[in-house]
Backbone as JSON, one array per atom type, in Angstrom:
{
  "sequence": "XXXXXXXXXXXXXXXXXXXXXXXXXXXXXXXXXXXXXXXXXXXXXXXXXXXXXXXXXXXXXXXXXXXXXXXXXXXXXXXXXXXXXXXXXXXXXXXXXXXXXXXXXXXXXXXXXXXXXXXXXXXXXXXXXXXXXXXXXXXXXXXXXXXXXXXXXXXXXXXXXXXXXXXXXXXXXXXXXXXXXXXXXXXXXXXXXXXXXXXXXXXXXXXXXXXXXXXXXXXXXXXXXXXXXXXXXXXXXXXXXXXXXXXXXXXXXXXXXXXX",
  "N": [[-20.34, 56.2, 44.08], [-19.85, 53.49, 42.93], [-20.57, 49.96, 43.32], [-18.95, 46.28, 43.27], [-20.08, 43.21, 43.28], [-18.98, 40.81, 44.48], [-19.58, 37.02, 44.05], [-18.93, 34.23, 45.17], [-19.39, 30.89, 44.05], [-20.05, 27.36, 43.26], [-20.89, 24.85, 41.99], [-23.64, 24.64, 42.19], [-26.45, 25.44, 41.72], [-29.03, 26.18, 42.01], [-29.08, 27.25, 44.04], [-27.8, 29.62, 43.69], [-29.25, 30.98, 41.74], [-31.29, 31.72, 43.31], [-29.95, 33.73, 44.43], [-28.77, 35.41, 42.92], [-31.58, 36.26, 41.52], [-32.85, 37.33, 43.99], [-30.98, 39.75, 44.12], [-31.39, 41.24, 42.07], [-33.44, 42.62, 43.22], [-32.64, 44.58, 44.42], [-33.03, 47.54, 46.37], [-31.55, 49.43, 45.98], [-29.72, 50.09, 43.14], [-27.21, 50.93, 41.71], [-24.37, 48.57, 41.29], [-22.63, 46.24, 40.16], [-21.72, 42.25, 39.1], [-20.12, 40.31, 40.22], [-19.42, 37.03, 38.97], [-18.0, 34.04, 41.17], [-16.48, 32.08, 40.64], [-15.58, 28.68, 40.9], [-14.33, 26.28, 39.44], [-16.79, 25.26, 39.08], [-19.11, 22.73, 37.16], [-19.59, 22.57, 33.29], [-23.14, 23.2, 33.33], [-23.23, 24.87, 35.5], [-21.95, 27.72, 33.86], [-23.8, 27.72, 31.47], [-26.24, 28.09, 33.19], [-26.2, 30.62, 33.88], [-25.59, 32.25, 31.64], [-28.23, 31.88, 30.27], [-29.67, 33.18, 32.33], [-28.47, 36.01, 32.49], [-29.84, 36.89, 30.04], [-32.53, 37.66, 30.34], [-32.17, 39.46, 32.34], [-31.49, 42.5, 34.54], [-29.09, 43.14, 35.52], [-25.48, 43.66, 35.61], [-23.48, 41.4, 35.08], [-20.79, 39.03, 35.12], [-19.03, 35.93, 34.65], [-16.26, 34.48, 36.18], [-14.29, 32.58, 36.12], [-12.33, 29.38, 37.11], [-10.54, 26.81, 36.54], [-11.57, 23.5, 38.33], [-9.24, 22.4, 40.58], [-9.35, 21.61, 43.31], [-10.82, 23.22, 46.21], [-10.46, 26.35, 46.18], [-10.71, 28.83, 46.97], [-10.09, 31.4, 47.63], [-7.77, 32.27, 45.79], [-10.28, 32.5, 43.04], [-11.95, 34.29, 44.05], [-9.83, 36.58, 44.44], [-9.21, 36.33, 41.35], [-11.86, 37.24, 40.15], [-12.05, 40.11, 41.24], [-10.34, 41.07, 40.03], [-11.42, 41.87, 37.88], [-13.22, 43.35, 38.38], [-14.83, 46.7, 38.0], [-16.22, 48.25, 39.87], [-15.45, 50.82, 42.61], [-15.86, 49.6, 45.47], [-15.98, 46.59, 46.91], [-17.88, 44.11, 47.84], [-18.72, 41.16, 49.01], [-20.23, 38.02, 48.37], [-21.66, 34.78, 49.8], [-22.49, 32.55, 47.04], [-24.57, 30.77, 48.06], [-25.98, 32.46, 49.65], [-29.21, 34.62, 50.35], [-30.13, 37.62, 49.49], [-31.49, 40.33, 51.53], [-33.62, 42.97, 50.26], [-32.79, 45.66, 50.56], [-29.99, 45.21, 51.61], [-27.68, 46.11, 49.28], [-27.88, 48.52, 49.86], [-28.02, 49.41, 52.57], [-25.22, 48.07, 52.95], [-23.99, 50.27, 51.35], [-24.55, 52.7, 53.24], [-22.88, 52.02, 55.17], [-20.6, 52.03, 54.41], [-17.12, 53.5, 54.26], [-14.37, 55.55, 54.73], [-11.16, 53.91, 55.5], [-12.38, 52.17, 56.68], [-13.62, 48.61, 56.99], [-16.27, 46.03, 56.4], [-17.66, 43.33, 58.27], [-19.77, 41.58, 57.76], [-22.88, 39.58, 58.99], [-25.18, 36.83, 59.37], [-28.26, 34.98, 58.57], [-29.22, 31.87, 59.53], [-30.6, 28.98, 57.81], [-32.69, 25.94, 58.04], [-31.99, 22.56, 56.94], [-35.17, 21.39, 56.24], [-36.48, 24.19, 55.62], [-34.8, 25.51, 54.18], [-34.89, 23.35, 51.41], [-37.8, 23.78, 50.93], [-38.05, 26.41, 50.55], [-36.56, 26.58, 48.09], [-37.89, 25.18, 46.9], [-40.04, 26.85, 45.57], [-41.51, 28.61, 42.65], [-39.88, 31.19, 42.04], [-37.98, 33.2, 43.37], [-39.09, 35.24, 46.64], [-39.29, 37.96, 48.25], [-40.72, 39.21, 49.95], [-43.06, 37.23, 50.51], [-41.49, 35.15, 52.54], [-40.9, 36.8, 54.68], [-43.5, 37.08, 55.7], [-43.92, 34.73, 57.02], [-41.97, 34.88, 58.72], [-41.91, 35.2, 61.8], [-43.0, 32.23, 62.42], [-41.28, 30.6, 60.68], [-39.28, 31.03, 62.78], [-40.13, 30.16, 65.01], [-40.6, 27.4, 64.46], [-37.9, 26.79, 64.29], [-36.74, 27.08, 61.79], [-35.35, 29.15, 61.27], [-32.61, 30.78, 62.74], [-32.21, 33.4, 63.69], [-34.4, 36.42, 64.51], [-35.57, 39.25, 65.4], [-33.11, 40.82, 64.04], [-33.93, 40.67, 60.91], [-36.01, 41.99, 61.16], [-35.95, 44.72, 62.48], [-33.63, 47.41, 62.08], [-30.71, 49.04, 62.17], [-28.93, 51.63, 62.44], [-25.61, 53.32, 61.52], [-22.43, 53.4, 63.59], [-20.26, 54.08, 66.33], [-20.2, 52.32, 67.8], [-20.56, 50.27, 66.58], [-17.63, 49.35, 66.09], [-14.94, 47.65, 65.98], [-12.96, 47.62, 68.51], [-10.6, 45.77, 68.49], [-8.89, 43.34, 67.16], [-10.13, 40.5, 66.53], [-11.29, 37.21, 66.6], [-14.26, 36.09, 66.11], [-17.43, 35.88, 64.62], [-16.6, 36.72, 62.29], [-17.25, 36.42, 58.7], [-16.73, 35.06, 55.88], [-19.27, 35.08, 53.96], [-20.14, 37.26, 53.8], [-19.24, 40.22, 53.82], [-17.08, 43.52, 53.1], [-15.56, 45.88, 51.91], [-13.27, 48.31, 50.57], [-11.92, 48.53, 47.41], [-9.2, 49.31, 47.03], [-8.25, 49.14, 49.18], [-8.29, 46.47, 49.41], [-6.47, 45.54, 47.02], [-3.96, 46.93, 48.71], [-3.3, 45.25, 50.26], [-3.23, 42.61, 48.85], [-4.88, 41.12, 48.44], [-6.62, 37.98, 49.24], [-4.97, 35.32, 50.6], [-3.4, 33.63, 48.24], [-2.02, 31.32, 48.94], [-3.7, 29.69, 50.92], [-5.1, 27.13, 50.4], [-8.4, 24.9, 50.61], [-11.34, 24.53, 52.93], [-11.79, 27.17, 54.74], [-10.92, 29.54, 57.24], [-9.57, 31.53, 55.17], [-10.87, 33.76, 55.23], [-10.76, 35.25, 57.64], [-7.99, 35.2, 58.02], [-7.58, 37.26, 55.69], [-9.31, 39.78, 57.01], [-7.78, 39.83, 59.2], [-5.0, 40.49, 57.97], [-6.62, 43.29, 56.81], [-6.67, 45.07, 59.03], [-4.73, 44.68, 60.31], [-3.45, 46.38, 58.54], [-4.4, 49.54, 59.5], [-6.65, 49.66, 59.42], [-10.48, 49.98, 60.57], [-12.19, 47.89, 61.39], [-15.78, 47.12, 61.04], [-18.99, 46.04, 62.32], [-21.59, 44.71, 60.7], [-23.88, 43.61, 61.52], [-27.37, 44.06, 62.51], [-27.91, 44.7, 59.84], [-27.27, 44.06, 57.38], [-28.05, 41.25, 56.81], [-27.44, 38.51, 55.67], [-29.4, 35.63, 54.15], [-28.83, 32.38, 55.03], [-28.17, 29.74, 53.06], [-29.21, 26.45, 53.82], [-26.55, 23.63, 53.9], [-24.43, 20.68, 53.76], [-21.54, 20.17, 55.55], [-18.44, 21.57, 54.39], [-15.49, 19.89, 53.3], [-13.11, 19.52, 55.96], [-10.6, 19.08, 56.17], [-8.0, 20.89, 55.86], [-8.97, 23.08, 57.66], [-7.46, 23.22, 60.19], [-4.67, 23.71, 60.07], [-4.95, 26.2, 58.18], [-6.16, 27.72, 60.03], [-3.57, 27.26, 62.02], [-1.61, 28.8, 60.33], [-2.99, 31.64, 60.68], [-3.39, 32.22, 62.91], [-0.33, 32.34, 63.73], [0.62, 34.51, 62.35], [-1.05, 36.59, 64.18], [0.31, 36.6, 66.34], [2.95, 37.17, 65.33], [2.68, 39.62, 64.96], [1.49, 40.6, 67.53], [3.96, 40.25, 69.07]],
  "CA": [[-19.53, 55.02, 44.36], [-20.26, 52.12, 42.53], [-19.94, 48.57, 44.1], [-18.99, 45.2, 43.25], [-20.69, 42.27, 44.58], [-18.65, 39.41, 44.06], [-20.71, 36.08, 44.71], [-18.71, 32.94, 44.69], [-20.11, 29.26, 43.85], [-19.89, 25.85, 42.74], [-21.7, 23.73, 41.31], [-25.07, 24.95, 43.67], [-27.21, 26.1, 40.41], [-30.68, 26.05, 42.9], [-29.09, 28.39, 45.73], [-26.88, 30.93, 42.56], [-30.15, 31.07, 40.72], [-31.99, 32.55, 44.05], [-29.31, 34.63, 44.99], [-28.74, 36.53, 41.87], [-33.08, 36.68, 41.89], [-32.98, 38.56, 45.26], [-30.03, 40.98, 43.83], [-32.34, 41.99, 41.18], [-34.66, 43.26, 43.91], [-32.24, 46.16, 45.59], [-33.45, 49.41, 46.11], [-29.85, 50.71, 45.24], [-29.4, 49.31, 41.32], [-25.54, 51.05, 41.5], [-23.54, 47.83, 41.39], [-22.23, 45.06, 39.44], [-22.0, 41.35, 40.01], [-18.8, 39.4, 39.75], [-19.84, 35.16, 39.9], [-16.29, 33.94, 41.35], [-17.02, 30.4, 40.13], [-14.28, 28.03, 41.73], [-14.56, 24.67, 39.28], [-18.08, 24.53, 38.44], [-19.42, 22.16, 35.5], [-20.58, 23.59, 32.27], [-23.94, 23.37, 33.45], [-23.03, 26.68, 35.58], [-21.94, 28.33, 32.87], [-24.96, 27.71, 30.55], [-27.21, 28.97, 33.73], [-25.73, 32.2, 33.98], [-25.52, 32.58, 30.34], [-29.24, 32.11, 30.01], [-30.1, 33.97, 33.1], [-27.78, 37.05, 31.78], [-30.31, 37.16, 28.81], [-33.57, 38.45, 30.78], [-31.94, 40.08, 33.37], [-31.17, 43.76, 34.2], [-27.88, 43.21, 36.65], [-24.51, 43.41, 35.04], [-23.22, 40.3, 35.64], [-19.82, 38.5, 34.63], [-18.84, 35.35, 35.33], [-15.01, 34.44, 36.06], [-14.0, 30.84, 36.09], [-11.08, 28.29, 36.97], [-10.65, 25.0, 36.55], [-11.74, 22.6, 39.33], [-8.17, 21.81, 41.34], [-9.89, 21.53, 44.69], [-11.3, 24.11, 47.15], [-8.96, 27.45, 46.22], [-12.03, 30.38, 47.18], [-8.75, 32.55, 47.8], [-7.93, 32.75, 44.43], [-11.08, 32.56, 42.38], [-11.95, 35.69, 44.57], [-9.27, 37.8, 43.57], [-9.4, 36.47, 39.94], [-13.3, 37.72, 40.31], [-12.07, 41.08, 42.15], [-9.57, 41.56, 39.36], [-12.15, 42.14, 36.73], [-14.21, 44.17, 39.13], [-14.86, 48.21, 37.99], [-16.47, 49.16, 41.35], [-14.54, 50.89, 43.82], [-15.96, 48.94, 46.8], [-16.23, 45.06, 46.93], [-19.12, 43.06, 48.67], [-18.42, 39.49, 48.98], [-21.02, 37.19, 49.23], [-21.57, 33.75, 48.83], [-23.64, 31.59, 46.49], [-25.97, 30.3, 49.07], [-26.91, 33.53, 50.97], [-30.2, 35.2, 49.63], [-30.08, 38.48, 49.91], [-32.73, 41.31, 51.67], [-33.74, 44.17, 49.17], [-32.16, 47.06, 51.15], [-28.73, 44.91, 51.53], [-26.85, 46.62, 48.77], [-28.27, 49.72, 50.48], [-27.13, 48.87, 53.84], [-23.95, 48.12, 52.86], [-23.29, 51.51, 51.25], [-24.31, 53.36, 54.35], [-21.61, 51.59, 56.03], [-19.37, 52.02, 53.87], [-16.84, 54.78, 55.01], [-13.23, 55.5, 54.3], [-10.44, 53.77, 56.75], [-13.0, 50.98, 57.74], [-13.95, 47.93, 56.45], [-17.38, 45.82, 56.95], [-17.47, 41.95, 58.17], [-21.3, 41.25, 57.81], [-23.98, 38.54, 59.54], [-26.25, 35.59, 58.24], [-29.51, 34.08, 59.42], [-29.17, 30.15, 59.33], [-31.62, 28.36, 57.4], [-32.39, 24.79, 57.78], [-32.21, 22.19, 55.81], [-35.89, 21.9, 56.13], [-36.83, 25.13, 55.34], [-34.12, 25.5, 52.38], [-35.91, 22.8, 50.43], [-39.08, 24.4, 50.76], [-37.71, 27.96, 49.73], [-35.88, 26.48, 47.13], [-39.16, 24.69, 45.99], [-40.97, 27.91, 45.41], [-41.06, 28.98, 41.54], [-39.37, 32.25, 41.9], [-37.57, 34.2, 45.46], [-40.18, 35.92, 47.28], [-38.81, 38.1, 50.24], [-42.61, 39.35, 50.84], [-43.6, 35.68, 50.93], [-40.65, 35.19, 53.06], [-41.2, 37.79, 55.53], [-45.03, 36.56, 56.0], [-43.84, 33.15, 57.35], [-40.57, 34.56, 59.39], [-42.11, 34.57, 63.03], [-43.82, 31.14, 62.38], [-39.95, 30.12, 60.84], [-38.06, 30.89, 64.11], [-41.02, 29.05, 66.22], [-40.26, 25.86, 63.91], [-36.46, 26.61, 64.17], [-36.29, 27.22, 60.56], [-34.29, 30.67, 61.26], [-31.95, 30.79, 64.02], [-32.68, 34.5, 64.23], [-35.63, 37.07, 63.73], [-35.23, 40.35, 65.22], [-32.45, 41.39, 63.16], [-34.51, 40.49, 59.9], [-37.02, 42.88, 61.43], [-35.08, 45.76, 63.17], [-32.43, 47.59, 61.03], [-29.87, 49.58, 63.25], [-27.75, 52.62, 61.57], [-23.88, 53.57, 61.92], [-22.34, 54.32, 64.8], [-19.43, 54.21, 67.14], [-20.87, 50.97, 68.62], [-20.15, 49.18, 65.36], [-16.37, 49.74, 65.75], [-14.25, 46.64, 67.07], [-11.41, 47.87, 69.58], [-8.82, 45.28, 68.19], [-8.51, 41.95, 66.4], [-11.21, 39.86, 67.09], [-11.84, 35.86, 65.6], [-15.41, 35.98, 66.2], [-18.18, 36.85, 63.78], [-15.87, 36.8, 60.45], [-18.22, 35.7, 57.71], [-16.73, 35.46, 54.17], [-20.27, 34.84, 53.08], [-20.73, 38.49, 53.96], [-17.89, 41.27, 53.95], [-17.01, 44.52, 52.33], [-13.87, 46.63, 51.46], [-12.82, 49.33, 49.62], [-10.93, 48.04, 46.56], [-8.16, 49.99, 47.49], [-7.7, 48.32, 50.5], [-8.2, 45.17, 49.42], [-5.19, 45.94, 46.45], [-3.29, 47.26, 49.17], [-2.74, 43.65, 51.0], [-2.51, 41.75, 47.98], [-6.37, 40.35, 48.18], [-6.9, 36.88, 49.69], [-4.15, 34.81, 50.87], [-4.17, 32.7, 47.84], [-2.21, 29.94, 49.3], [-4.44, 29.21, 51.83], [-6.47, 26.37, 49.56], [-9.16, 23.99, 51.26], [-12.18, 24.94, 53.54], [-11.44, 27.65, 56.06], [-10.21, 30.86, 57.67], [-8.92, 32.54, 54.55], [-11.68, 35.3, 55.4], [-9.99, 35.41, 59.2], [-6.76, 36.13, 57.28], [-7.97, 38.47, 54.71], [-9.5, 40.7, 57.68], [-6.71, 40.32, 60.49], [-4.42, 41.96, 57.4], [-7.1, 44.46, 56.59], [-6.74, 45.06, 60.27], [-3.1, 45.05, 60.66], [-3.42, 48.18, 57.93], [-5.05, 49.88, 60.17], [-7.95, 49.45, 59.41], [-11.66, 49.71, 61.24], [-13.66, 46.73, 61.21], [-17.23, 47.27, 61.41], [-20.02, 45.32, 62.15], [-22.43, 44.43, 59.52], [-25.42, 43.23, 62.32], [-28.69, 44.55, 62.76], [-28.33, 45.79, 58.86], [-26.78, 43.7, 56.49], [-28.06, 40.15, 57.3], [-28.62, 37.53, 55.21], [-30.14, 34.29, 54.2], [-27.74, 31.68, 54.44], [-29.11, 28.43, 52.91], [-28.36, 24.93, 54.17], [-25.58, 22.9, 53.0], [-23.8, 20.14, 54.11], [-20.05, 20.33, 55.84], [-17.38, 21.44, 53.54], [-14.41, 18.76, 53.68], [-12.4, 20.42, 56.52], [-8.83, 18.49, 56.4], [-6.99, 21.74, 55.81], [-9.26, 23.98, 58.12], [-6.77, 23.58, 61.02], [-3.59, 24.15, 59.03], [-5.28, 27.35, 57.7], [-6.19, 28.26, 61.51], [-2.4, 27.93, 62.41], [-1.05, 29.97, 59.86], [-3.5, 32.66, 60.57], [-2.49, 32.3, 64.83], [1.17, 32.7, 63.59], [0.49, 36.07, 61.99], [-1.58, 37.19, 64.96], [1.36, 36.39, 67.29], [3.97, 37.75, 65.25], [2.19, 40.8, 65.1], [1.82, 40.86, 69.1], [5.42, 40.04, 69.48]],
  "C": [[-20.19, 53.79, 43.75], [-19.72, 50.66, 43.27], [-19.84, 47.77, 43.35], [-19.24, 43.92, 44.01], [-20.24, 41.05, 43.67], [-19.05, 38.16, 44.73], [-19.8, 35.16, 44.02], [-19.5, 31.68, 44.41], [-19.56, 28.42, 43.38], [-20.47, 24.99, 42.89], [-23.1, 23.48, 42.55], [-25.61, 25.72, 42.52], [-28.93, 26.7, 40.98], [-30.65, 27.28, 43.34], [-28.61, 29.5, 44.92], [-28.19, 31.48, 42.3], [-31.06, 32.24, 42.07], [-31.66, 33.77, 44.72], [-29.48, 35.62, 43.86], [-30.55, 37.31, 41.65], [-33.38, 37.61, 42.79], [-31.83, 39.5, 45.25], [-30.73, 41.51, 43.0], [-33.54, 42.62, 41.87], [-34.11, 44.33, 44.63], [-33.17, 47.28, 45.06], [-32.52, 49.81, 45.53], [-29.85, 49.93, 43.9], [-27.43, 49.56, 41.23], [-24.81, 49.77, 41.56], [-23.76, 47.18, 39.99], [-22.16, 43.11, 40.13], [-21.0, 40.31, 38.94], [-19.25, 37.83, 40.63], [-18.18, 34.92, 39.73], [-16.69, 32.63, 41.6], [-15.44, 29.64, 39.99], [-14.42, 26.51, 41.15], [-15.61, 24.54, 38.8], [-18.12, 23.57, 37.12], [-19.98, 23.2, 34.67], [-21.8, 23.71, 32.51], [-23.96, 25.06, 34.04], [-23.22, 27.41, 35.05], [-23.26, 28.74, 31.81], [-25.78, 28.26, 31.4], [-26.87, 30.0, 33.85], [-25.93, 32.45, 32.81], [-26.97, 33.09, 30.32], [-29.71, 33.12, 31.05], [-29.77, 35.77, 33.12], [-28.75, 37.5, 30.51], [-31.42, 37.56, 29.37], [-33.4, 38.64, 31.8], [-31.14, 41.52, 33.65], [-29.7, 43.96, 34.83], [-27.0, 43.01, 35.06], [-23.56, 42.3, 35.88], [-22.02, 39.64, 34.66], [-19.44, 37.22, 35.27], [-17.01, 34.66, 35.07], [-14.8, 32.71, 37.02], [-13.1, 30.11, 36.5], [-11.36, 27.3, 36.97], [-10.4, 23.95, 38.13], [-10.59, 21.69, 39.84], [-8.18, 21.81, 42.8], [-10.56, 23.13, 45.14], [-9.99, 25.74, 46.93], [-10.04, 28.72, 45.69], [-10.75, 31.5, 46.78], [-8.7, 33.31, 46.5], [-8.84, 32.89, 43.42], [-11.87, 34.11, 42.95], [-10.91, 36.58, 43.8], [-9.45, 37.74, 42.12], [-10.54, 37.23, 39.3], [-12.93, 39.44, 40.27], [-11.39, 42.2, 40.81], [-10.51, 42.37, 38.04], [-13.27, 43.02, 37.33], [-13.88, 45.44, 38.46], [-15.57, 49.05, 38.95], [-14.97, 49.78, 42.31], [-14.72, 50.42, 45.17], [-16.55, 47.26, 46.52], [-17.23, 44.63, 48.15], [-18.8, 42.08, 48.43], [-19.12, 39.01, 49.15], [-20.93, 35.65, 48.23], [-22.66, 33.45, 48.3], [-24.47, 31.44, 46.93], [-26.08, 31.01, 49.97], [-27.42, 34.32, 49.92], [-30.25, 36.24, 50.52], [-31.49, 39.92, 50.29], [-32.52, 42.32, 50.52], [-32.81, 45.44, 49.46], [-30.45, 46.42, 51.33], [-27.19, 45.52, 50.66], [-27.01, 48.16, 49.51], [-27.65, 49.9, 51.58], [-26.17, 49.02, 53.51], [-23.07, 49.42, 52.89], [-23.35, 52.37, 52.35], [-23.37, 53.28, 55.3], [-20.73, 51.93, 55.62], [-18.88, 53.37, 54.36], [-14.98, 54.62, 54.86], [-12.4, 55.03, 55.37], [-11.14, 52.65, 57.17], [-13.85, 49.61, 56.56], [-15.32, 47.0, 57.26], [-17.45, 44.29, 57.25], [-19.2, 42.02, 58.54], [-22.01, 40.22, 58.74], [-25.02, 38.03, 58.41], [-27.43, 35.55, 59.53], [-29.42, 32.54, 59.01], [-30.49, 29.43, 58.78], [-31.43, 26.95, 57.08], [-32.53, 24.16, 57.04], [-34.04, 21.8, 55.59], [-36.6, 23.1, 54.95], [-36.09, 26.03, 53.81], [-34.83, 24.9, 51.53], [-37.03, 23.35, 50.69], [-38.68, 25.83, 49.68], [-37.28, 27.56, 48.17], [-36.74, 25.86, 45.66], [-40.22, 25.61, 45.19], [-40.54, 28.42, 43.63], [-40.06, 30.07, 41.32], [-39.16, 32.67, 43.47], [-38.91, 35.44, 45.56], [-39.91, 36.96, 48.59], [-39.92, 38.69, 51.08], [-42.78, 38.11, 51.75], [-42.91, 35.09, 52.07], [-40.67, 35.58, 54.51], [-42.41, 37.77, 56.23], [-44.5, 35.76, 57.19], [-43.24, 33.56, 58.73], [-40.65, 34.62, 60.93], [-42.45, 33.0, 63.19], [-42.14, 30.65, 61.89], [-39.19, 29.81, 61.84], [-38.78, 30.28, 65.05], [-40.37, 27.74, 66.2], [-38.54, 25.75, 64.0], [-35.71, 26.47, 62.79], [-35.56, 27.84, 60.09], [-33.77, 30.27, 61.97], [-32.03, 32.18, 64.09], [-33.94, 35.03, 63.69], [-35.67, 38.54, 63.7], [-34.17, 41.58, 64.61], [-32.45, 41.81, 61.7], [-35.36, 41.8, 60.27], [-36.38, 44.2, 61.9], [-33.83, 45.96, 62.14], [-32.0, 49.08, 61.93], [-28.78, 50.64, 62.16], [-26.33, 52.47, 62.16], [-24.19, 54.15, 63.26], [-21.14, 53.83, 64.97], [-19.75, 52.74, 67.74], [-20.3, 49.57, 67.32], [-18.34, 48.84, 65.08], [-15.75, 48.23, 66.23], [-13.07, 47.53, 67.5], [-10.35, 47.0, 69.01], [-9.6, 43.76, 67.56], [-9.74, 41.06, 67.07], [-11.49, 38.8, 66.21], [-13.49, 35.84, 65.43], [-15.98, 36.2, 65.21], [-17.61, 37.49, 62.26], [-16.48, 35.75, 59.76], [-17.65, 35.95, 56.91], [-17.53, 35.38, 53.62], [-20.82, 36.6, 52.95], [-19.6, 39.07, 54.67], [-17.87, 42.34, 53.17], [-15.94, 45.3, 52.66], [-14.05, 47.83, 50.62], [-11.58, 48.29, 48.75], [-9.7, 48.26, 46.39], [-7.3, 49.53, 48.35], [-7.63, 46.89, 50.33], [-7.25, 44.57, 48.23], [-3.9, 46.15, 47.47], [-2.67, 46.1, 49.92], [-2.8, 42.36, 50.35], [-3.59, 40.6, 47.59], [-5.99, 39.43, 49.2], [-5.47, 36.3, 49.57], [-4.0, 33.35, 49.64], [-3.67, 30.87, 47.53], [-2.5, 29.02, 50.39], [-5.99, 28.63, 50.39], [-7.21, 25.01, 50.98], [-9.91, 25.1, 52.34], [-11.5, 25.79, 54.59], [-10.79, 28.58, 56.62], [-9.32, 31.6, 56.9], [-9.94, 33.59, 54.71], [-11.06, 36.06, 56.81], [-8.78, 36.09, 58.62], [-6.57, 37.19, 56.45], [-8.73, 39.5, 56.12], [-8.79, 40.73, 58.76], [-5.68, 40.94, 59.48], [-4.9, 43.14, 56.99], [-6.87, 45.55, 58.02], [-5.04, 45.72, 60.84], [-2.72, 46.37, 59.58], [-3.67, 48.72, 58.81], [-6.5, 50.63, 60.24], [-8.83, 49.38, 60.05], [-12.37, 48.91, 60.72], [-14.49, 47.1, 61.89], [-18.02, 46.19, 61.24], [-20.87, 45.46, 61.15], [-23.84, 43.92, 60.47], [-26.15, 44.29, 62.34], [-28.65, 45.74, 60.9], [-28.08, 44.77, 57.4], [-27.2, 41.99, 56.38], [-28.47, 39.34, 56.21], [-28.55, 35.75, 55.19], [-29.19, 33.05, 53.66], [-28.73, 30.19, 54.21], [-28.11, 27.16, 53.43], [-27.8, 24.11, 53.36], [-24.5, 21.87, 53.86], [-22.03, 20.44, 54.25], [-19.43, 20.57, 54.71], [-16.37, 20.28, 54.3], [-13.48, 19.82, 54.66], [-11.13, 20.24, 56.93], [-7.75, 19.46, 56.52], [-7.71, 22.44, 56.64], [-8.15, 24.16, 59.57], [-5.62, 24.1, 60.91], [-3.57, 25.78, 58.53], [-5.38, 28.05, 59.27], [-4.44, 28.75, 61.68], [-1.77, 29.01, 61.86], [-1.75, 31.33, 59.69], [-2.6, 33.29, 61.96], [-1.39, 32.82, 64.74], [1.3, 34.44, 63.24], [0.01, 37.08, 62.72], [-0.24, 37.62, 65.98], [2.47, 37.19, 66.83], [3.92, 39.02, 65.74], [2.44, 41.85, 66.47], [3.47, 40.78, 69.45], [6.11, 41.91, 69.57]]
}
């Protein structure tokens, strides 16, 4: 099974640059790596370019032109050019553990799809990481009790502890909670089958809620992604969130019909 790990961004060249760094460190090598670049400047472009030239990942990067916040679609446009049969989603600014593509695949499993977990990193502790010449997840891993003392993590034992499949990982039904688009996974199949991302849900906000209450309404198993898949979300100031309630309702509406 080969994967695709599509990694959106914009115009975050610091936090891309460390992410794609700690994808070049899986144990598993099987994947690809779709950048689902939503607007960036040409600077983007030119870092990927160069970074594509001493690097072993297969890496593509798929582009639109900067007409606001529209993840939705720069995802599927990303997804479209994908040749894995299973999609990973992550974003830009989450640095990923070594075993993460690894993880993932163990989860992976026909009929069920994966909504992942982060560790919060402050702003603090971002500029520092971000100060470091090159990603380190040794160096990283040294620090990460002495991190969650200072409140640099908001978790630890999940970094440390890594939890297999099970029956426990299942959700019983529809659930808002704990839906990360910075961290998700599909079968490409399934994520063809409902037409991708909602992609006119533009501006900050619950098109990942909507993309997994229709994976869901397939009938689909959502699985947890905790105690395996976790990663390093870096700090970043508020997205603009004028449309995030707007996007809420028309998710609610679809829940409701559903129930009706």
């Amino acid at each position: 099974m080969k994967i695709s790990v599509v990694v959106s961004t914009y115009n975050r060249i610091d936090a891309l640059d460390f992410v794609l760094q700690s994808l070049e460190t899986q144990t598993d090598p099987n994947f690809e790596v779709l950048i689902a670049d939503d607007g960036s400047k040409p600077d983007t472009k030119d870092f990927i370019e160069s970074f594509k030239l001493h690097s072993k990942l297969q890496i593509k990067h798929v582009w639109h032109e900067d007409l606001g916040f529209r993840l939705a679609l720069i995802r599927n446009l990303a997804s479209a050019e994908a040749s894995g049969d299973y999609f990973i989603f992550l974003d830009g600014d989450c640095i990923v553990q070594p075993d993460f593509v690894s993880q993932h695949r163990k989860l992976a499993k026909q009929g069920c799809f994966i909504t992942g977990s982060r560790v919060l990193l402050n702003e603090h502790l971002t500029k520092e990481i971000l100060s470091w010449p090159k990603w380190n997840f040794h160096k990283f891993t040294k620090q990460l009790l002495s991190y969650r003392l200072s409140g640099g993590i908001n978790k630890y034992w999940p970094l440390k502890i890594k939890l297999g499949d099970g029956a426990w990982r299942n959700y019983k039904k529809f659930v808002w909670r704990r839906i990360k688009g910075c961290n998700m996974a599909c079968w490409k199949a399934d994520a063809l089958a409902i037409g991708g991302f909602d992609e006119t849900m533009t501006g900050w906000g619950h098109e990942d809620a909507d993309f997994v209450f229709r994976l869901h309404n397939k009938g689909l198993i959502r699985k947890s992604g905790s105690w395996s898949t976790e990663v390093l979300h870096l700090y970043h100031r508020m997205n603009d969130q004028s449309k995030a309630a707007e996007n809420a309702r028309r998710v609610r509406e679809k829940i409701l019909a559903k129930a009706r």
